[in-house]
Wavefront OBJ file of the C-alpha trace (Angstrom):
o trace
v 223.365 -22.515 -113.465
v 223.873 -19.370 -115.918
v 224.567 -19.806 -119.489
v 227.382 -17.890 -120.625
v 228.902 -16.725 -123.621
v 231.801 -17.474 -125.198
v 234.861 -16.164 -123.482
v 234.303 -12.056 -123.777
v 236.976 -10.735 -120.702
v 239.992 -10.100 -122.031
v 239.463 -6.829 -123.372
v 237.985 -6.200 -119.901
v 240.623 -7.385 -117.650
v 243.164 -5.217 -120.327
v 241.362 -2.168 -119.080
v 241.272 -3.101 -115.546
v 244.775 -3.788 -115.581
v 245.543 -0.395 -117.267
v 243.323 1.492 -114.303
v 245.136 -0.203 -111.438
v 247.875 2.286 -110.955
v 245.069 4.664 -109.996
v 243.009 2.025 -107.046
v 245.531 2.783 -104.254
v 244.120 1.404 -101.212
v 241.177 0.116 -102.840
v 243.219 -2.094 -105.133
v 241.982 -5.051 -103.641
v 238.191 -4.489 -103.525
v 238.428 -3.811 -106.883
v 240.654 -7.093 -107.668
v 237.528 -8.809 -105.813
v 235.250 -7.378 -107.767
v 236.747 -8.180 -111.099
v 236.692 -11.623 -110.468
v 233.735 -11.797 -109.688
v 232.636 -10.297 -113.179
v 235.079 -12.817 -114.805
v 233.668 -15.716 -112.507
v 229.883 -14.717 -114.059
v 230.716 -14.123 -117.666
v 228.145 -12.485 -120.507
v 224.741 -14.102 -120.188
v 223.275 -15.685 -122.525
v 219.754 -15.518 -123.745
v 219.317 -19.050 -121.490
v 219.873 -17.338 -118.631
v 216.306 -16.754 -117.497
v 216.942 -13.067 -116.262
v 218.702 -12.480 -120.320
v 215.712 -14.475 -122.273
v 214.643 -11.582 -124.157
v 217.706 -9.678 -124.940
v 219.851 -11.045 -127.000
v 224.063 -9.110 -125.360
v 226.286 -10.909 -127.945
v 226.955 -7.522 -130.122
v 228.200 -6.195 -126.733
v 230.468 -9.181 -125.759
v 231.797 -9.010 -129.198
v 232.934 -5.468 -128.898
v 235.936 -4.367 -127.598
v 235.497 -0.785 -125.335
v 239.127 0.894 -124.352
v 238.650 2.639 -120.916
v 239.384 6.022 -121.521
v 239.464 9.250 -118.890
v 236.998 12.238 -120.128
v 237.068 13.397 -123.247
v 238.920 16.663 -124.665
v 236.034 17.976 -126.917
v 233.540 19.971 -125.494
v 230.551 18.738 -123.476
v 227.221 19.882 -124.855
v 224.706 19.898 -121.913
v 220.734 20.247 -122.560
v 219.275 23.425 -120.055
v 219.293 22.211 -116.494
v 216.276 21.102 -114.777
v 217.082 21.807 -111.241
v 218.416 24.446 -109.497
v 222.019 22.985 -108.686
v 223.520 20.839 -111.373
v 226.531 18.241 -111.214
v 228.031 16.655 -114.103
v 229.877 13.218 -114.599
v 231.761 12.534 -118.080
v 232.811 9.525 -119.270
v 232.483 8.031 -115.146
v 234.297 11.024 -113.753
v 232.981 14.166 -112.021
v 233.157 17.068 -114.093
v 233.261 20.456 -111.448
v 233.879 22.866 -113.674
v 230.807 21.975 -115.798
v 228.482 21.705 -113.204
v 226.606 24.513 -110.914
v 229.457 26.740 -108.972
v 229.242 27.304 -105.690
v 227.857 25.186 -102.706
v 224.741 22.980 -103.219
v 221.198 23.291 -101.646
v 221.188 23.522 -97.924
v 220.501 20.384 -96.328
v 222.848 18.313 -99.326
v 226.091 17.342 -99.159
v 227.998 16.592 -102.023
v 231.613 14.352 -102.139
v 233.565 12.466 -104.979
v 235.313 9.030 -103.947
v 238.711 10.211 -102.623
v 236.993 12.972 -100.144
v 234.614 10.680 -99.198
v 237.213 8.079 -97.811
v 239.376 10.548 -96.375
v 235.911 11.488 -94.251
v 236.185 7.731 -93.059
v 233.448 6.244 -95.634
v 233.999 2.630 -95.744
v 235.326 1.235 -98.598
v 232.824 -1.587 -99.029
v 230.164 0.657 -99.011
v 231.536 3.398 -101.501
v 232.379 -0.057 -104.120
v 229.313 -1.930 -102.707
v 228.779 -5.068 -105.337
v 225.202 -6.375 -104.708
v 224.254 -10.013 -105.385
v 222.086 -11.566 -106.923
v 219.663 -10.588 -110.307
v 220.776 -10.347 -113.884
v 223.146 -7.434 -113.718
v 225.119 -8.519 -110.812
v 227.819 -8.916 -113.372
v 228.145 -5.849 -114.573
v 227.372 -3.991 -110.734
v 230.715 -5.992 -110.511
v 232.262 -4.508 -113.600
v 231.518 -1.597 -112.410
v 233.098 -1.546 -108.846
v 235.757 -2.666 -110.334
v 236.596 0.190 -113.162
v 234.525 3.326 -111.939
v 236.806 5.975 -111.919
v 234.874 8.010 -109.273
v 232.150 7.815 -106.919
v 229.404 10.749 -106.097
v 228.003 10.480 -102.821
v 225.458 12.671 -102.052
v 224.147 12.814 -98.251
v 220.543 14.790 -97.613
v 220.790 15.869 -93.816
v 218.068 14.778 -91.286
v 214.911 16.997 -91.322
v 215.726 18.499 -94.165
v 213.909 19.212 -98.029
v 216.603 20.950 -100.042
v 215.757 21.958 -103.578
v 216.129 19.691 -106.368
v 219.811 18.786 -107.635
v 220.602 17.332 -111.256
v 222.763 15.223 -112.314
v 224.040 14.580 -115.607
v 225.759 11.485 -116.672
v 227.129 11.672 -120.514
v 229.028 9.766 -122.481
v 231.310 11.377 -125.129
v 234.009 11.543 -127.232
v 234.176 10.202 -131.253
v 235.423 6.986 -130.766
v 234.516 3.727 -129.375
v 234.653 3.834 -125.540
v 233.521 2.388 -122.574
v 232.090 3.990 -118.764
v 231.235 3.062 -115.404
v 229.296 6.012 -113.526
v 228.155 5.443 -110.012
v 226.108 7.416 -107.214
v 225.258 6.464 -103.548
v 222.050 8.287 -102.409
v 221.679 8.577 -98.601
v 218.504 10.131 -97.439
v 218.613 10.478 -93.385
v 215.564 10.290 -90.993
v 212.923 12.474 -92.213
v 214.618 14.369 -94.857
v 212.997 14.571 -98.780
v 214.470 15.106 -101.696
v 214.024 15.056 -105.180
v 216.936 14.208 -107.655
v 216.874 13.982 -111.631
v 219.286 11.522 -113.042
v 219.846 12.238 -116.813
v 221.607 10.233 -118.814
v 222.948 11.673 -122.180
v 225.024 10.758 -125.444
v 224.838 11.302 -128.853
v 225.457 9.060 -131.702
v 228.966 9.938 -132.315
v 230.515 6.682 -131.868
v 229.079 3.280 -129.890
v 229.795 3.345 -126.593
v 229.313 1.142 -123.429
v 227.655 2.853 -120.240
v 227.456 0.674 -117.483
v 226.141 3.052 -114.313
v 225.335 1.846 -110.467
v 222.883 4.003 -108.867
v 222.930 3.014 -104.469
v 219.727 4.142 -102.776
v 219.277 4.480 -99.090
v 215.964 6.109 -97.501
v 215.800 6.387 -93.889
v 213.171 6.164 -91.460
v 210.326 8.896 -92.605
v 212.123 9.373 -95.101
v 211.089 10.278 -98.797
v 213.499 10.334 -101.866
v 211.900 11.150 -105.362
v 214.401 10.115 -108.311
v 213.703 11.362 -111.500
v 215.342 8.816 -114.204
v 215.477 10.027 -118.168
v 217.439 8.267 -120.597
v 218.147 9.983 -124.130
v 221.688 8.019 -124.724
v 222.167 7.706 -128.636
v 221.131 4.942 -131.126
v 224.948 3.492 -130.840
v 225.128 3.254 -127.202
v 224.916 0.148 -124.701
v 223.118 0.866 -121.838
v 223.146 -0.972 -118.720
v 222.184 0.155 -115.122
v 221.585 -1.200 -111.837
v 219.474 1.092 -108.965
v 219.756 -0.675 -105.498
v 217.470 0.497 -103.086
v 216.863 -0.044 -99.184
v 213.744 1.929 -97.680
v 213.158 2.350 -93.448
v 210.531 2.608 -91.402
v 207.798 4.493 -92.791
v 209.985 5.881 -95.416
v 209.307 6.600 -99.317
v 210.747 5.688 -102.464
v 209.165 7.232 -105.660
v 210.792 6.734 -109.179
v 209.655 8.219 -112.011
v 211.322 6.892 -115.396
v 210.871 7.693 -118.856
v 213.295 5.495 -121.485
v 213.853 7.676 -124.641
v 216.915 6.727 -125.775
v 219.496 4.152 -126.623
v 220.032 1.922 -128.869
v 220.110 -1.396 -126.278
v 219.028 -0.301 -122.662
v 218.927 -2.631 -119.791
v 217.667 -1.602 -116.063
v 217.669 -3.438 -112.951
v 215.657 -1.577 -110.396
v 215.703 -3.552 -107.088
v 214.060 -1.871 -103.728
v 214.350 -3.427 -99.934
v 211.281 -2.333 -98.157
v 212.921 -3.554 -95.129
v 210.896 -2.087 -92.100
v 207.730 -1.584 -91.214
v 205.133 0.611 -93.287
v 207.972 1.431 -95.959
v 206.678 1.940 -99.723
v 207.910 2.237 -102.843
v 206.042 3.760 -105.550
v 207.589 3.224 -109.512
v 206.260 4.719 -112.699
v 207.728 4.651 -116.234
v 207.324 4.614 -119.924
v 209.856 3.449 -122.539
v 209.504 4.440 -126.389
v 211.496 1.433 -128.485
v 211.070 2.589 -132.366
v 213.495 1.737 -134.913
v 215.668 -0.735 -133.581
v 215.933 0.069 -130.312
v 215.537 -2.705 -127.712
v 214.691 -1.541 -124.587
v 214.587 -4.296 -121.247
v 213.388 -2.911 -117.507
v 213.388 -5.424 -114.833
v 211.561 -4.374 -110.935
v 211.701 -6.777 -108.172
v 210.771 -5.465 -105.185
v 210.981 -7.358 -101.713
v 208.411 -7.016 -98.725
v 209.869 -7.843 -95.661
v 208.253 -6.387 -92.992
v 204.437 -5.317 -92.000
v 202.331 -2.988 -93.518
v 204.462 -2.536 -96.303
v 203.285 -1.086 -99.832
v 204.398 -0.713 -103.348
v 203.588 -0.305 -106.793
v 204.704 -1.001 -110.421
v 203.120 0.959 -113.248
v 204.582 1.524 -116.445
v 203.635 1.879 -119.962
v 205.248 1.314 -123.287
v 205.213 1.493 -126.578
v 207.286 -0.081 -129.530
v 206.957 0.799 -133.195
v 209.360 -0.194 -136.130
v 211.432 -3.282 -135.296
v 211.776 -1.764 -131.303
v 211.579 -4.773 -128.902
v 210.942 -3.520 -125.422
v 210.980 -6.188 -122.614
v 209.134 -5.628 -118.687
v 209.488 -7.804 -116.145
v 208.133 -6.417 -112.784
v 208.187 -8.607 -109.590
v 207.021 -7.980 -106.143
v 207.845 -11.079 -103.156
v 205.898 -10.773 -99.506
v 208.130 -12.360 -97.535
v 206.536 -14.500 -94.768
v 206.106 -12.384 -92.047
v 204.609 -8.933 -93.848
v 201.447 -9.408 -92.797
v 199.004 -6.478 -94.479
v 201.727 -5.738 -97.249
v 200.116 -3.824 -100.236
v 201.533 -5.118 -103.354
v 200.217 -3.642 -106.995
v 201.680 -4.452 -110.486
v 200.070 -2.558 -114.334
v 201.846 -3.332 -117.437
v 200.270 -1.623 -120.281
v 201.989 -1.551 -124.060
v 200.775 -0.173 -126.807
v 202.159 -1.539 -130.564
v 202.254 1.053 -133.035
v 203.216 -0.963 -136.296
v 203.362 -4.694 -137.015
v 206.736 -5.485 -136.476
v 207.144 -4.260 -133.170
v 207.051 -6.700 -130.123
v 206.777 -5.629 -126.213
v 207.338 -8.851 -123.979
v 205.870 -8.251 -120.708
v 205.745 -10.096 -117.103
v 204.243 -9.540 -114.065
v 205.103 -11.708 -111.375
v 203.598 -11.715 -107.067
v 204.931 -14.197 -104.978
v 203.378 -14.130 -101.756
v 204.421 -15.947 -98.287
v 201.940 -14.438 -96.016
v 198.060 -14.358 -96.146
v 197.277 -10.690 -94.969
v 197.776 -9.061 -98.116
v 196.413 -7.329 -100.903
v 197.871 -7.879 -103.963
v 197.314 -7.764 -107.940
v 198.619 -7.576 -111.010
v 197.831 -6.687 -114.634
v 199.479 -6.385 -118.289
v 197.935 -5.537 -121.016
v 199.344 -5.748 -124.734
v 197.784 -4.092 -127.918
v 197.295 -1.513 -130.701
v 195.131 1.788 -130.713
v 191.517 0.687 -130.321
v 189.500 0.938 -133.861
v 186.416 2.194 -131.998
v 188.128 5.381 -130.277
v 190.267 6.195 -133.921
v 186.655 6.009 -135.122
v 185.259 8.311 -132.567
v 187.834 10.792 -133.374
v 187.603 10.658 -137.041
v 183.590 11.222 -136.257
v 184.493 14.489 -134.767
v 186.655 16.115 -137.274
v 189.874 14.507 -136.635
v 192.438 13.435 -139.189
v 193.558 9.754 -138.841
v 197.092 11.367 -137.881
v 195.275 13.430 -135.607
v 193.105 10.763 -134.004
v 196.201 8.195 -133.366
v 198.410 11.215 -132.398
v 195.989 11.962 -129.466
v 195.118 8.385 -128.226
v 198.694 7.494 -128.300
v 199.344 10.917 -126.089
v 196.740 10.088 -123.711
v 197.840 6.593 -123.293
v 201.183 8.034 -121.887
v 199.469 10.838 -119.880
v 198.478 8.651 -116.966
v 202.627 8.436 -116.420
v 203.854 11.527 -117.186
v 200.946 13.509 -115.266
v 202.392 11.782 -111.797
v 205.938 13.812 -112.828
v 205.777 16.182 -110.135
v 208.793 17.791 -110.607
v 207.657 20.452 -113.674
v 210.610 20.962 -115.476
v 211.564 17.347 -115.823
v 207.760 16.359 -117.046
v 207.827 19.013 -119.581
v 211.198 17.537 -121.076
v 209.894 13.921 -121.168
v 206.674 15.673 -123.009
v 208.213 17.550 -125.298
v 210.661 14.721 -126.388
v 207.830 12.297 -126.412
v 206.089 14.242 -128.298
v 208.649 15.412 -131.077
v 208.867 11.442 -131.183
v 205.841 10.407 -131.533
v 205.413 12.935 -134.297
v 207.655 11.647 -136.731
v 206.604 8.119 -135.423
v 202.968 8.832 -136.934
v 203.909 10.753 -139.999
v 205.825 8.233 -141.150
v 202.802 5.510 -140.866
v 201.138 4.956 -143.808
l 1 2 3 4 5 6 7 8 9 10 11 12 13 14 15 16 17 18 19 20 21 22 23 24 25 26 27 28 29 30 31 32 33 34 35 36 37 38 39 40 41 42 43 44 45 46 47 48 49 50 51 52 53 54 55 56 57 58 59 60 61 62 63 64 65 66 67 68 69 70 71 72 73 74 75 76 77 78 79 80 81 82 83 84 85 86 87 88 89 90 91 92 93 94 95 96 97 98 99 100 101 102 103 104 105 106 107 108 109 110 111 112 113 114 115 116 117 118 119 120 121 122 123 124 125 126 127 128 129 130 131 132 133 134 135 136 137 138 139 140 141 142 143 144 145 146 147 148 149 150 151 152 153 154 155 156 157 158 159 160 161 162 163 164 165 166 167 168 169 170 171 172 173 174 175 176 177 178 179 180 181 182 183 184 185 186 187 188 189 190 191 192 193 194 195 196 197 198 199 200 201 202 203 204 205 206 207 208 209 210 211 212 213 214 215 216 217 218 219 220 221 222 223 224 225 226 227 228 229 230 231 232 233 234 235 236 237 238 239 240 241 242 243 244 245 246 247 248 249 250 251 252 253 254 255 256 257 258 259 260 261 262 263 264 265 266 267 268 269 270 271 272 273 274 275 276 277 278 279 280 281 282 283 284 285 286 287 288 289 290 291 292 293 294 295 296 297 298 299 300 301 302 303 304 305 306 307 308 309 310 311 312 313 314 315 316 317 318 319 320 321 322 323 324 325 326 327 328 329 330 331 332 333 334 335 336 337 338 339 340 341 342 343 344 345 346 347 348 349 350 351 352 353 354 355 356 357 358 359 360 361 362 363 364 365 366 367 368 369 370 371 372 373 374 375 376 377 378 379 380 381 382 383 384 385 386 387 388 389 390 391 392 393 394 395 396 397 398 399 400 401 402 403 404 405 406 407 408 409 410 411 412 413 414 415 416 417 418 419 420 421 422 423 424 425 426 427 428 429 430 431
């Protein structure tokens, strides 16, 4: 039974009762769905899935839903070709990429997508189960829009952006959420950036819905650069077919308490899911990434790598699981969790978990926890190096594994460029 916290809904179930003029029809999936985020409560840090982060600053705080802000939106240079923007939970047109999108892509808010007969259920989809069911919930409940984006059959459009920020100078909360549908042999390749300064503390609570067809292949490009003052909680759903691909590539740069739930369905034969990352936690940020993936059919594959580093009083937390269900026989199953400490008060918690119900399978997993090895800093300094000089480049090329499988150019140049600007002051500030 979850442990929750002392009773943190009202302010909640002030702003759902606010946004229900707006549900129409869809009043009553959304009712449902409230409940259900009342019936589950905050977790607390007994919950197993909460252990390591600590969410009582968030239940304590009180977030007024609010439409998008009136002040201008500041937007980095895009990334991809065709860019669409969501502020505050609600598409933004006018501050996106005019005119159609890619060929093969089709793009629809909530309200179009219904009138095109979407179901309901599906557009406001709450999945069960894991530690952020609660706040999927939440967010079916409150989103104020839905982007759905289709990629046609056949097809490999060019790569679409999306923007999620979070503005405005007071305290406010959001609820962002995108279904991804990738049909038969299509591939794609989407960046989701999520941005936000430090202007005032602010709740983001996004739902990201994944579906990859049969041969398939959908490459999502995840960077996080939210503020210091911001919450951050997300939940990715995905469902893979037959001989299909999922590849995410994630780099956590930013808030001040991030939370993802990544959760992938290889549910036919020969489908594979491939997910790398790094997080940075320095200063106080505490950063917690949670993978379970489930193999349930034959010949299945997938694998886990990420790398992160803490420095300050940053706490990061990794929990990466993979299940073979009984059943998927010659299932490929691979799990690396390396962390690297830069100073003595930082702390990376890290667990790697297989559970396996078949015996035709190769599986393993691996975590490793540490600071920059003496020998190598000494190698360096040998050759010339400063000591800023030697830890700057071992702590570069212990990201570089990651950030070299960033196919998509523009995006890995960001996360290098930020990581590196990071790192920098990071290093300089050491005695």
């Amino acid at each position: 039974m979850n442990a929750v916290l002392a009773e943190p809904i009202p302010g909640y179930r002030e702003a759902f009762d606010a946004a229900r003029p707006s549900f129409g029809t869809a009043e009553a999936a959304r009712a449902a769905a409230f409940e259900r985020f009342a019936e589950l409560g905050f977790p607390a840090s007994r919950d197993e899935a909460w252990k390591y982060t600590n969410l009582r600053r968030l239940a304590a705080r009180r977030f007024p839903a609010r439409g998008p802000d009136s002040t201008a939106v500041v937007l980095d240079g895009a990334l991809a070709p065709f860019r669409v923007v969501i502020v505050d939970g609600r598409l933004r047109a006018e501050l996106g990429t005019q005119g159609s999108p890619p060929a093969g892509l089709t793009l629809r808010a909530l309200e179009a997508a219904r009138r095109d007969g979407e179901p309901l259920g599906a557009l406001l989809r709450v999945p069960t189960g894991g530690g952020t069911e609660r706040f999927a919930a939440l967010n079916a409940a409150l989103c104020p829009d839905v982007l759905l984006i289709d990629v046609a059959a056949g097809t490999s459009p060019e790569p679409i952006e999306i923007d999620v920020a979070a503005t405005g100078r007071e305290a406010g909360m959001s609820h962002p959420r995108v279904l991804i549908r990738a049909a038969r042999g299509s591939t794609a390749r989407i960046i989701l950036r999520h941005v936000g300064d430090d202007a005032a503390e602010r709740f983001v609570n996004a739902v990201a819905d994944v579906e990859v067809g049969a041969d398939a292949a959908l490459h999502l490009y995840r960077l996080l650069v939210q503020g210091d003052r911001s919450f951050h909680i997300e939940r990715i759903e995905a469902t893979v077919g037959q001989r299909g691909s999922f590849i995410l590539h994630d780099a956590q740069l930013g808030a001040g308490l991030g939370r993802l739930d990544l959760n992938v369905r290889l549910a036919a034969p020969e489908a594979a899911a491939e997910l790398t990352g790094l997080f940075l936690a320095d200063g106080s940020r505490h950063l917690d990434t949670h993978l379970h993936v489930d193999h349930l059919a034959v010949g299945t594959r997938s694998l886990q790598d990420y790398r992160g580093i803490a420095a300050g009083r940053g706490r990061a937390v990794f929990n990466g699981k993979a299940i073979v269900h009984p059943g998927a026989q010659k299932s490929q199953a691979r799990q690396t969790s390396r962390n690297l400490l830069l100073t003595p008060g930082a702390e990376i918690d890290t667990k790697p978990e297989l559970e396996i119900y078949a015996d035709d399978v190769q599986c393993n997993h691996g975590a490793t926890t540490g600071q920059l090895d003496p020998a190598a800093l000494f190698y360096l300094r040998s050759r010339g190096l400063s000591e800023q000089e030697a830890r700057s480049a071992l702590t570069r090329a212990f990201t570089g594994a990651v950030v070299s499988r960033m196919d998509h150019v523009p995006f890995a140049e960001v996360v290098r460029d930020a990581l590196d600007a990071r790192l920098a002051r990071l290093l300089e500030a050491q005695p």
